[in-house]
N, C-alpha and C positions, 0 to 999 in steps of 0.2 A: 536474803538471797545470796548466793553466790558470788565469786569476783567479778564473772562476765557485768553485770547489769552495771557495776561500779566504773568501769573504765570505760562506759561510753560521757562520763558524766563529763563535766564541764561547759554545755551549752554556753553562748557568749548570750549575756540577756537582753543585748539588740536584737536577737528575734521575736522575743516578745511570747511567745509560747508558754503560756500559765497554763497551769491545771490545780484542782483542790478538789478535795477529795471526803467526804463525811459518812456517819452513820448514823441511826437513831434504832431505838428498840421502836415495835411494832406489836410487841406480843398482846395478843387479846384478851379480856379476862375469861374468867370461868365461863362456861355455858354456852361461847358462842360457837355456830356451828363450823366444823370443817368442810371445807370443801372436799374436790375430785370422790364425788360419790353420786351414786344415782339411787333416789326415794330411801336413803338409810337414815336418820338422826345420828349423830355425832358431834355432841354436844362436847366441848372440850373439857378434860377433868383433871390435865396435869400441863405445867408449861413444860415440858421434859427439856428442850432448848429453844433460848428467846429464838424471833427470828426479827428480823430487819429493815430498814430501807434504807438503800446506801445511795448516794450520789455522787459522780464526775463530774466536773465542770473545767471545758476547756476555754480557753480565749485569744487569740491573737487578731492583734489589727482590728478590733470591735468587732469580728463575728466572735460570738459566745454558741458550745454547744452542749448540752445537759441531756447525762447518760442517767436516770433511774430505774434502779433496780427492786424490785419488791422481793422479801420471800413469802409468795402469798399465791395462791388458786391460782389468778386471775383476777382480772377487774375489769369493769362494765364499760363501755366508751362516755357514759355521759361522766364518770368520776374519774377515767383517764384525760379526758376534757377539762373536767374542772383543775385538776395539778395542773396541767399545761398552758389553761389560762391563768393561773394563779402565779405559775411560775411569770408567766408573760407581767402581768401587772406589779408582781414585789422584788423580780428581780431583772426587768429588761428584756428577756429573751421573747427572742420569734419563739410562736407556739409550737411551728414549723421544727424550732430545733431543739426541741424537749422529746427525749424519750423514755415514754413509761416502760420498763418491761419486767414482768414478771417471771419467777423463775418456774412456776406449775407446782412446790412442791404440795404433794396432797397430805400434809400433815397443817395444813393452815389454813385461816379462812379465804372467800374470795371478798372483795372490795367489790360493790355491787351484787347485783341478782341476776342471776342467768332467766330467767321468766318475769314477763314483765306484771310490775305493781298492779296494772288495771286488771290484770286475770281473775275471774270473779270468783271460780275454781277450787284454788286454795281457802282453805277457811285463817283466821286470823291465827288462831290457835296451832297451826303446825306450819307457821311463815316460815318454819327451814327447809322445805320444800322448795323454796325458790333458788337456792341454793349457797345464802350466807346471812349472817345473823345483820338488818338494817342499822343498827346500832354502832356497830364496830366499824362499817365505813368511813363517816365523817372523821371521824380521831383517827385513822391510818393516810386518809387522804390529806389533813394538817400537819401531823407527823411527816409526811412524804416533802410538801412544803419546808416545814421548818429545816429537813437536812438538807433542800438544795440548798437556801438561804447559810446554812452552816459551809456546805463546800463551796460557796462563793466566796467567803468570808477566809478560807485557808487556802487561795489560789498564791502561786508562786511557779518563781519558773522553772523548767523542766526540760528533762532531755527523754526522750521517751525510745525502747528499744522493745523488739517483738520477737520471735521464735514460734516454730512449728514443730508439732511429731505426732507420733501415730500411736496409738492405746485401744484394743482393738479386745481388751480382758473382761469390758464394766461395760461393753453395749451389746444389745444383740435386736436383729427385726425379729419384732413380734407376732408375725402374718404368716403364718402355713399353709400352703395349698395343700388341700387333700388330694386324691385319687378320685374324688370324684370330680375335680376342678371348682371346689369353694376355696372361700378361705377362711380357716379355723383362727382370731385372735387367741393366743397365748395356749393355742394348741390343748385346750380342755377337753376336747373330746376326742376318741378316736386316737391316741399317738399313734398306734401302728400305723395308719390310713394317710399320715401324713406322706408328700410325695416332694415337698423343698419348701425352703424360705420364699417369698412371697420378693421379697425384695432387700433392699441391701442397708447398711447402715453409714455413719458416718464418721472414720474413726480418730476426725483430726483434733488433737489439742492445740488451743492457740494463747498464746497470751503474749498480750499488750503492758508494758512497764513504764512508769513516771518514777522519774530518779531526779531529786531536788539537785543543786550545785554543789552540796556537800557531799554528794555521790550516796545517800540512800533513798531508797524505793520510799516512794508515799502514796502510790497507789498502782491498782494494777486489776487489768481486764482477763479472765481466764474464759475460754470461752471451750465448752465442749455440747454434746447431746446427747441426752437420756433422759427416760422420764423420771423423774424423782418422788416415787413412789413405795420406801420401804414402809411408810408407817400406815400405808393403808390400810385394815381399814377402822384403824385403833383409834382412840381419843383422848390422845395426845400432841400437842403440838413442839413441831421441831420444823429446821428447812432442809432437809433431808441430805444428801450427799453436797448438796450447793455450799449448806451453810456450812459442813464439816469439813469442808475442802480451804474456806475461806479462814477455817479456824485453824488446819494444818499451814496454810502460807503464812497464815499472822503471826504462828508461831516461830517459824522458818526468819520472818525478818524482825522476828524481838521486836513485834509491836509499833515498827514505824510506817507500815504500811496497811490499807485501808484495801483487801481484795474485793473485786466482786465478780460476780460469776455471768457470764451472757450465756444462755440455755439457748441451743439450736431448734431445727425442725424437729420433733421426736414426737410427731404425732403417731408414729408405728417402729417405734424405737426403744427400750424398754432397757432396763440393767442384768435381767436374766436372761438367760436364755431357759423354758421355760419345757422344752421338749430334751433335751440334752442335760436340765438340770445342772446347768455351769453357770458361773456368775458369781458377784460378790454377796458375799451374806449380811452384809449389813452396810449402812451408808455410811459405819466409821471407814471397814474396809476400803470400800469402795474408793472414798475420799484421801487413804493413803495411797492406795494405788497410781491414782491421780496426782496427787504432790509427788510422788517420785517423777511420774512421766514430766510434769511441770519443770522439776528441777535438773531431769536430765537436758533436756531439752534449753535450760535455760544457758548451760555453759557453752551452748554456739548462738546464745541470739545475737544481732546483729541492730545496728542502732539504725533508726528509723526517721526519716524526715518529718518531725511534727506539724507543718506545715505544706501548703496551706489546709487549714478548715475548713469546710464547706458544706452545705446541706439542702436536701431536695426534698418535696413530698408528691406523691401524685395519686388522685383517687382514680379507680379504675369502678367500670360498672360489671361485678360477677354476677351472671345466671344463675336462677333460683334453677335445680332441677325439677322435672315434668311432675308432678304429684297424680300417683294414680289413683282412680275414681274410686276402685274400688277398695283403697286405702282408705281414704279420706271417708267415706261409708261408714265404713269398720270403726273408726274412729269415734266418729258421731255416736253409733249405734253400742258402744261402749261405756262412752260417758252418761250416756242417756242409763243406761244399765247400772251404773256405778259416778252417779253423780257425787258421790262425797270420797275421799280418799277410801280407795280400793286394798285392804292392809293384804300384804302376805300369811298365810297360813303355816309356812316354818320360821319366821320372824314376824312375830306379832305388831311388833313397834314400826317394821319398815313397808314402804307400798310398792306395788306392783310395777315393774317395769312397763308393763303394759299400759297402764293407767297414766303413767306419764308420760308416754311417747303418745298417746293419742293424744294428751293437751298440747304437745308440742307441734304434732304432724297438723293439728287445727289452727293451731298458732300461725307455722309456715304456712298454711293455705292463705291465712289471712294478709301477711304479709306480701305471700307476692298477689295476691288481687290487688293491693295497694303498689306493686314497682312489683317486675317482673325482675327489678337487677336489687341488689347487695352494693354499696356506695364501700367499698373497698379499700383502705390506704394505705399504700406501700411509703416507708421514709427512707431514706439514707441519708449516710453524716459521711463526710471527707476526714479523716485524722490525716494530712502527709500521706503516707503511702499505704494508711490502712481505709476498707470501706465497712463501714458496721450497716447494716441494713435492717429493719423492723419489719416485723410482718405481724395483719393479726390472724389470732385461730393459731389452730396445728395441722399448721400445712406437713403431709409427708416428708419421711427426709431426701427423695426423688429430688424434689424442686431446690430444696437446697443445695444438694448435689450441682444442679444443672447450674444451676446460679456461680457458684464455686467454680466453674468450667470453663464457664465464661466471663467472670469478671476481670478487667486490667489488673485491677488493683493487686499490691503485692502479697497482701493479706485481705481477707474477706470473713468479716464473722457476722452469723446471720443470729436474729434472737427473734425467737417466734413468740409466742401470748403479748404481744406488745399493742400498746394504745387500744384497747380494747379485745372485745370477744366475736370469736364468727365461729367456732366449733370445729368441727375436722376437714381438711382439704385433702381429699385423699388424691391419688392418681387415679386416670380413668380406666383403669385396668382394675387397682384397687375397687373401686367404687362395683364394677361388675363381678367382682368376685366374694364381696359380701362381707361378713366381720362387723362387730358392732362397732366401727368406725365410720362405714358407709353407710348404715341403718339408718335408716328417712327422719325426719326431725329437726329438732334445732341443733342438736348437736350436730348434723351433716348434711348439708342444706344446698350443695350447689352442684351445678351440672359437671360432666364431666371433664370439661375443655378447662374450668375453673383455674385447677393448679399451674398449666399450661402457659395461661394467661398472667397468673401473677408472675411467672419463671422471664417470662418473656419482657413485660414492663419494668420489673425488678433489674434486671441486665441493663436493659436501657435506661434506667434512673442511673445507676452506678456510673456506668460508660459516659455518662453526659457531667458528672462530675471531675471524673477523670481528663476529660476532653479527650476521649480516646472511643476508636472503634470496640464494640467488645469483642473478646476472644471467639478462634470459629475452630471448635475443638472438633478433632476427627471422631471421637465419638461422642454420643449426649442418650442421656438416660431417658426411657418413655414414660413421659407423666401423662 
């Protein structure tokens, strides 16, 4: 990095603020499936670039807080559970302040299965239907272990310094409202007919820097939103713009520092723009782009109080949304039609969308006959003057917005896929205007007030850490 990060150095190491920092390969062998796809197989056939799991670990004054990062789908709650408790028993921490988060990219597996094992459904023979190979979790979930226990093990003290700017080249919303008042994702049909962006994006880069007492970086939190989706929907694994981004900083400080990337809301956020055909053309690009905004950005950061630590959790109960009858009908009378995997007729190998949302749309029935609500957990971590907040699902970038608006905190970086899976949270505007983000299922599961609601308890987790009112900003975006 640059001079800036170096002349905050010196901390006096009576504060006690340690950080360490780790990484470990994660790549999966041959075969197993990638994730971010719906009824395709994509069995993996080339490592094209490892991907990772990296860990933070902060400590002062005996709170300990542990940032994990995967570059992977997504992962299930019961195996984001298991690292969190695992973490809790080999290395001390409240479970409370372990955070799993995933970066989305869809060139890798997920950790867990988005459909659950008991579904009788799936036949054994095509278990990547569920949406990741059973094998390849347990050895990514000890792997993930083994690197916190490594950045416990290289903690030392630090001076930590943060900076903000704005990159506005490598995102774009993916939501089109037509002329008729739908909404087209990624605008595939109809361009002409389109009538605006659907909604806005979010164009801050932020990154967080640990600078040892020798004055160099040894780790560092970048944090931006987009979905990470250039290798779709190929069969190869890589971490897509996260991981190439993490490889241009390493390069940047010759190897002494350990990036990692915090992925925002970008559940309707995308890298193209996809109507205008603008954007970057591959996730090296992308990824340069980035390291410049990062390093311009970097010659006014500003040193940052690394204390104190602190962390909250809070489960909230989300509404399932109304399931109509004559969905749920349809559904049944589908399967019953097509009790064995339903293949596509211009892709032989891949199944019907159809055929899987009715296992899902059945699924959800089932689920809220059993709880009408979703047991929901929002965390936040205190760093000093920064607030990092976990959400799960892909909540729109609306809520993250909102959050941003009103948090005290001087810095605010949100990471969504974290500690497990809930599928899309759109706005309730979203939600009525349609888009395979809102489409009934498991992938989009909850009433409209949903986002709302997280935006709202999210604020107040933060503000109670802070010991501060939250912010009461003259305008707030409608989720």
């Amino acid at each position: 990095m640059p001079d800036p990060p170096r002349k905050n150095a010196g901390m006096n190491a009576s504060q006690h603020l340690l950080a360490g920092f780790a990484e470990i390969d994660i790549s999966p062998p041959l075969g197993t499936q990638i994730g971010g796809d719906i009824g395709r197989p994509r069995p993996t056939e080339e490592i094209r670039e490892p991907i990772f799991a990296r860990a933070a670990v902060f400590e002062h004054e005996g709170t300990k807080l542990c940032v994990l990062v995967l570059d992977v789908m997504g992962i299930g709650h019961e195996w984001a559970d298991h690292i969190r408790d695992g973490a809790t028993e080999r290395f001390g921490f409240d479970r409370r302040a372990v955070m799993v988060h995933t970066t989305q990219t869809h060139s890798a597996p997920s950790v867990g299965i988005h459909l659950p094992d008991d579904n009788p459904i799936i036949p054994p023979e095509h278990e990547w239907l569920r949406g990741s190979t059973p094998k390849y979790t347990p050895t990514a979930a000890e792997k993930s272990l083994q690197v916190i226990g490594q950045a416990v093990a290289t903690m030392q003290p630090v001076t930590l310094s943060a900076a903000r700017g704005i990159e506005t080249r490598v995102s774009f919303n993916r939501r089109f409202v037509t002329r008729e008042g739908i909404t087209d994702t990624h605008a595939n049909r109809g361009r002409d007919n389109v009538l605006y962006t659907e909604g806005p994006i979010d164009p801050e880069v932020g990154l967080l820097q640990a600078t040892n007492e020798s004055g160099n970086p040894v780790g560092m939190l970048l944090h931006f939103t987009s979905h990470p989706a250039f290798g779709y929907p190929k069969r190869y694994i890589s971490p897509d713009w996260c991981g190439h981004w993490v490889n241009e900083m390493k390069e940047v400080t010759g190897g002494s520092a350990i990036p990692m990337v915090i992925n925002g809301c970008c559940g309707n956020v995308y890298t193209q723009d996809r109507l205008a055909y603008t954007g970057p053309e591959s996730e090296q690009q992308m990824a340069k782009i980035l390291t410049q905004t990062s390093l311009r950005i970097a010659e006014n950061s500003q040193r940052v109080e690394g204390t104190p630590l602190k962390y909250a959790t809070k489960n909230i109960e989300l509404p399932f949304r109304d399931l109509d009858p004559e969905m749920i009908r349809e559904a049944r009378e589908h399967l019953e039609k097509y009790p064995t995997p339903q293949w596509r007729e211009d892709e032989p190998d891949s199944v019907e969308w159809k055929w899987l949302y009715a296992i899902g749309r059945l699924e959800l029935e089932r689920m809220r006959n059993e709880s009408p609500t979703f047991s929901y957990e929002i965390q936040a971590f205190r760093i000093g003057e920064l607030a990092l907040l976990a959400l799960i699902g892909e909540p729109f970038v609306e809520g993250q917005l909102n959050i941003k608006l009103q948090s005290p905190a001087a810095f605010t970086f949100v990471a969504h896929m974290s500690n497990g899976s809930a599928g899309y949270i759109p706005t309730s505007h979203g939600l009525r205007g349609g888009g395979y983000e809102s489409d009934t299922g498991l992938g989009s599961r909850y009433a409209g007030e949903a986002l709302g609601m997280i935006v709202d308890n999210s604020v107040d987790l933060v503000a109670g850490l802070f010991e501060q009112a939250p912010r009461d900003p003259v305008m707030r975006l409608p989720v």
